[in-house]
C-alpha positions as CSV (number, residue, x, y, z in Angstrom):
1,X,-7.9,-3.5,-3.2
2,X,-7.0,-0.9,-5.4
3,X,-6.8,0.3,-8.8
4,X,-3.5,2.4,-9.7
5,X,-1.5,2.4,-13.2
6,X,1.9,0.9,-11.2
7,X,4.2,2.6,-14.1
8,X,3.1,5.9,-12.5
9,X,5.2,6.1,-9.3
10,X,7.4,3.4,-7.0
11,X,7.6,0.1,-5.2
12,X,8.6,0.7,-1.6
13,X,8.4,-2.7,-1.1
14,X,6.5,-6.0,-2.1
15,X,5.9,-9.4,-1.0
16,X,4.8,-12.7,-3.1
17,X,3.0,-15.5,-0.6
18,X,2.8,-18.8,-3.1
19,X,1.0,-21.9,-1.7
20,X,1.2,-25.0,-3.4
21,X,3.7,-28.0,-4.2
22,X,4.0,-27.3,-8.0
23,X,5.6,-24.0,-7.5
24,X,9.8,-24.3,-8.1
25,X,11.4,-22.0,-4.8
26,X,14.1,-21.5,-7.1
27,X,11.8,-20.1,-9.7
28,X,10.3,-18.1,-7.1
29,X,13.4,-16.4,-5.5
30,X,14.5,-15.8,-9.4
31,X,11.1,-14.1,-10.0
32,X,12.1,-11.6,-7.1
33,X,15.2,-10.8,-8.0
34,X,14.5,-9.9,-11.2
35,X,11.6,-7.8,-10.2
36,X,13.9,-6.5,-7.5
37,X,16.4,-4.8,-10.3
38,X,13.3,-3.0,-11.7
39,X,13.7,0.3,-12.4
40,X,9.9,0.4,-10.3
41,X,11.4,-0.5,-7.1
42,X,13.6,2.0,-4.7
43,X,17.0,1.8,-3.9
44,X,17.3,3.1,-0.6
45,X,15.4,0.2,1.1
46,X,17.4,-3.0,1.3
47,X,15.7,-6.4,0.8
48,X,12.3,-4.7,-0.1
49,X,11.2,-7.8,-2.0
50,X,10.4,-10.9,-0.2
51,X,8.6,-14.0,-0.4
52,X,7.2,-16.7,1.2
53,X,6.0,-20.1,0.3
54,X,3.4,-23.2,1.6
55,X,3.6,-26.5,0.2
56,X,0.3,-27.0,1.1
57,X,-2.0,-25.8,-1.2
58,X,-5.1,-24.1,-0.8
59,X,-8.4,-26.8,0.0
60,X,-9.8,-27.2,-3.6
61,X,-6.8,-25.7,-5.4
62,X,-3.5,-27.2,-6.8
63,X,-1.6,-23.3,-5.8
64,X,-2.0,-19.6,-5.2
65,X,-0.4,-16.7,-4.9
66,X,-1.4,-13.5,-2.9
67,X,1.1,-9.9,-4.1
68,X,1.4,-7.3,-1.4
69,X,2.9,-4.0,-2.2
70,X,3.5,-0.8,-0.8
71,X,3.5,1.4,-3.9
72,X,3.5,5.6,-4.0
73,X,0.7,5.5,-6.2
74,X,-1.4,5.2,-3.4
75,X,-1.7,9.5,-3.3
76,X,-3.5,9.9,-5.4
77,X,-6.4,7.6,-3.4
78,X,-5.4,9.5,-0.2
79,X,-5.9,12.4,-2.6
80,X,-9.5,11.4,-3.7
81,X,-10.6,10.7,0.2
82,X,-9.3,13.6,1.5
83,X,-10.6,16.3,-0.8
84,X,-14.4,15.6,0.2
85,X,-13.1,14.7,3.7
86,X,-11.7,18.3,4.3
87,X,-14.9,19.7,2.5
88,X,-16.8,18.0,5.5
89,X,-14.7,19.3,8.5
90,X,-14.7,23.1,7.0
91,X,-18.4,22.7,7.0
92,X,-18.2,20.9,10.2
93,X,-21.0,18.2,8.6
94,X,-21.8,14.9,10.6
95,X,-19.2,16.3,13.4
96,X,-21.8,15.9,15.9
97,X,-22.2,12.6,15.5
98,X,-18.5,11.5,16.2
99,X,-18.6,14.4,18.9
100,X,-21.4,12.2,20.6
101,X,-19.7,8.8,20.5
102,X,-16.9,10.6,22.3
103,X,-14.7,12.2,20.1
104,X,-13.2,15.5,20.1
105,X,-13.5,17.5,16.9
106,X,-9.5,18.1,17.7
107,X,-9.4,14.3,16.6
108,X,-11.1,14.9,12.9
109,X,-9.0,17.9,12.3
110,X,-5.3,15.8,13.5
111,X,-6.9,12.6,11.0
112,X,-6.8,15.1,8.5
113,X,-3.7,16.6,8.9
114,X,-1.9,13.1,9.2
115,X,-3.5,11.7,5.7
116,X,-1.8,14.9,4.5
117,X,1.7,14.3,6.0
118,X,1.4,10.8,4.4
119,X,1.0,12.6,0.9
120,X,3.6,14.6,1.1
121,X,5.5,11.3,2.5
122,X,4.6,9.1,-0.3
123,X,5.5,12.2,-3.0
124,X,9.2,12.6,-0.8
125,X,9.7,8.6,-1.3
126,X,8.9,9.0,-5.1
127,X,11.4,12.1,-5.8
128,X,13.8,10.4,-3.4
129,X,14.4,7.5,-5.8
């Protein structure tokens, strides 16, 4: 889990999983939809809101709900990991250790360039909207 201010940025998509017999589908799909229009969510990606629902409720509760979301304020996280991360492969610290488990140091370097093609992803995504 993660803490981001989700007015700063976009929903790429999200998903609601409700368990429990008191919960109205009808309510549920309503919900959606409205948080569908949001000016939050993109429009590029069609039926990025979905739901899904249990009757059966959780042992010891009468309902829950679980919210996924892919959101673009995740950079700035990627952001915070790889700052120090890139720190340690110029210096080249702990490298041995993954080098001994069988790892090539190629491998480090390629992680690091992949977390930043999924930053300048995410950033793409948010102007795209």
């Amino acid at each position: 889990m993660l803490a981001f201010n989700s007015h700063q940025g976009k929903y790429l998509t999200a998903t609601g999983i409700f368990r429990g017999r008191s919960l109205s589908l009808k309510i549920l799909h309503d919900l959606m939809a409205k948080e569908k229009n949001n000016q939050q969510f993109i429009e590029w990606i069609p039926n990025n809101c979905k739901i899904a629902h249990c009757d059966i409720s959780p042992k010891g509760l009468s309902c829950s709900v679980t919210g996924i979301a892919n959101h673009t304020g995740i950079v700035k996280q990627f952001d915070n990991f790889l700052q120090p991360y890139s720190k340690l492969i110029q210096r080249r610290a702990f490298m041995h250790w993954y080098i001994g488990e069988g790892m090539e140091e190629i491998e480090l370097i390629e992680a690091e360039n992949h977390i930043k093609d999924i930053i300048k992803d995410y950033k793409q995504y948010e102007i795209n909207t």
